[in-house]
C-alpha positions as CSV (number, residue, x, y, z in Angstrom):
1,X,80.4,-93.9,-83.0
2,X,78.2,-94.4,-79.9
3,X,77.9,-92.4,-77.2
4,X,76.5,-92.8,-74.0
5,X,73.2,-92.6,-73.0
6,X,74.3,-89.6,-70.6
7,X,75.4,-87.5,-73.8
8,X,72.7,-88.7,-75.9
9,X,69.7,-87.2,-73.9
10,X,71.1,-83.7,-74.7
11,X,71.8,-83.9,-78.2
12,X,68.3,-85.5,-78.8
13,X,67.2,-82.5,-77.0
14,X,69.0,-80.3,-78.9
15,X,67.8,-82.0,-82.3
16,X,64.4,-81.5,-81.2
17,X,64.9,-78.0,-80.3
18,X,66.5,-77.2,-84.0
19,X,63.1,-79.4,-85.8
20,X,60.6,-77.2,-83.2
21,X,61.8,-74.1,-84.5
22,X,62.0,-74.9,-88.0
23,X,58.3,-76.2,-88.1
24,X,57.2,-73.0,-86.1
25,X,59.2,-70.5,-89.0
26,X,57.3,-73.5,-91.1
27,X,53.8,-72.7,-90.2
28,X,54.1,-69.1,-91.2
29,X,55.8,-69.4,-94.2
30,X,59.8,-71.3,-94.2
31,X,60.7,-68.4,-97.0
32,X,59.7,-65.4,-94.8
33,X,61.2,-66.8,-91.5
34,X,60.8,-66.4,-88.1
35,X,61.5,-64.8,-84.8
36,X,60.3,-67.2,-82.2
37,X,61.3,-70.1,-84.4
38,X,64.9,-68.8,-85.1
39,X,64.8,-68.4,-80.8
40,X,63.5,-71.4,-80.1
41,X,66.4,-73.2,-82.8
42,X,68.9,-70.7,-80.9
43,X,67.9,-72.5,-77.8
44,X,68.9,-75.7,-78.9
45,X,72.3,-74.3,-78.6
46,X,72.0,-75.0,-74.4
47,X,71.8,-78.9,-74.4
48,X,74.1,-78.8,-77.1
49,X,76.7,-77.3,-74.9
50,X,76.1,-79.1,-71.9
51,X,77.1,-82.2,-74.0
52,X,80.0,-80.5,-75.6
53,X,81.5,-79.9,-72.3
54,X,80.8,-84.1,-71.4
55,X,82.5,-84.9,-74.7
56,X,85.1,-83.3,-73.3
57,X,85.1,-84.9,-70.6
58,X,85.5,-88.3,-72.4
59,X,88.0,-90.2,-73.8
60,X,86.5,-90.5,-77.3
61,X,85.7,-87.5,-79.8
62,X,83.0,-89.1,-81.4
63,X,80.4,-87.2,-79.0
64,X,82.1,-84.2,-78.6
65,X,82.1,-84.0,-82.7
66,X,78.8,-84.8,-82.7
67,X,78.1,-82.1,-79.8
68,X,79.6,-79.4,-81.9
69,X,77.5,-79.7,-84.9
70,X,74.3,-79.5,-83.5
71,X,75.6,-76.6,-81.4
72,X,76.8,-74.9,-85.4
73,X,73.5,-76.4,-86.4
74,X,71.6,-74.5,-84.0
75,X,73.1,-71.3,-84.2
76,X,72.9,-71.7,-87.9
77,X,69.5,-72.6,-88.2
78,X,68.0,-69.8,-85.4
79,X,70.3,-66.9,-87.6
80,X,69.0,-68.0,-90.8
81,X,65.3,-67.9,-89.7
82,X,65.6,-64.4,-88.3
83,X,67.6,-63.0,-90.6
84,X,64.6,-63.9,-93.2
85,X,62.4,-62.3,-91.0
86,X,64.4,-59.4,-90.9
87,X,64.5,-59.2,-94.8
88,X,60.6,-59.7,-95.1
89,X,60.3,-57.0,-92.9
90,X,63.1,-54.6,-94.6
91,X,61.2,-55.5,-98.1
């Protein structure tokens, strides 16, 4: 299950991304969310497509698996924290 190092940079990327957002929704409180840390999570969504499209382009599936659950992951992760936001403010 290695991938090249030409795949890797953006899924590290992409990981980071996901982590920066969750510690920024962290800082003010992980329960009531966040808006700049669900967009900054939703960001990680970019790299993670850019190495979707190598996976593709690759013989293996190991990366392009790989690529398409940090892209989930991402999208996941930035909904979540603004839909608590949202809720925190509704409440």
């Amino acid at each position: 299950m290695t991938s090249s190092t030409r795949t890797q940079a953006p899924l590290l990327l992409s990981l980071a991304l996901i982590a920066a957002g969750v510690i920024i929704a962290a800082a003010g409180g992980l329960t009531s969310g966040s808006v700049l840390g669900g967009i900054v999570a939703a960001l990680g969504a970019v790299p993670a497509c850019y190495a979707t499209w190598l996976g593709m382009q690759k013989d293996t599936q190991a990366s392009l698996g790989l690529a398409l659950l940090l892209l989930f992951a991402s999208l996941g992760a930035g909904a979540i924290l603004v839909l608590l936001r949202v809720v925190d403010w509704l409440r």
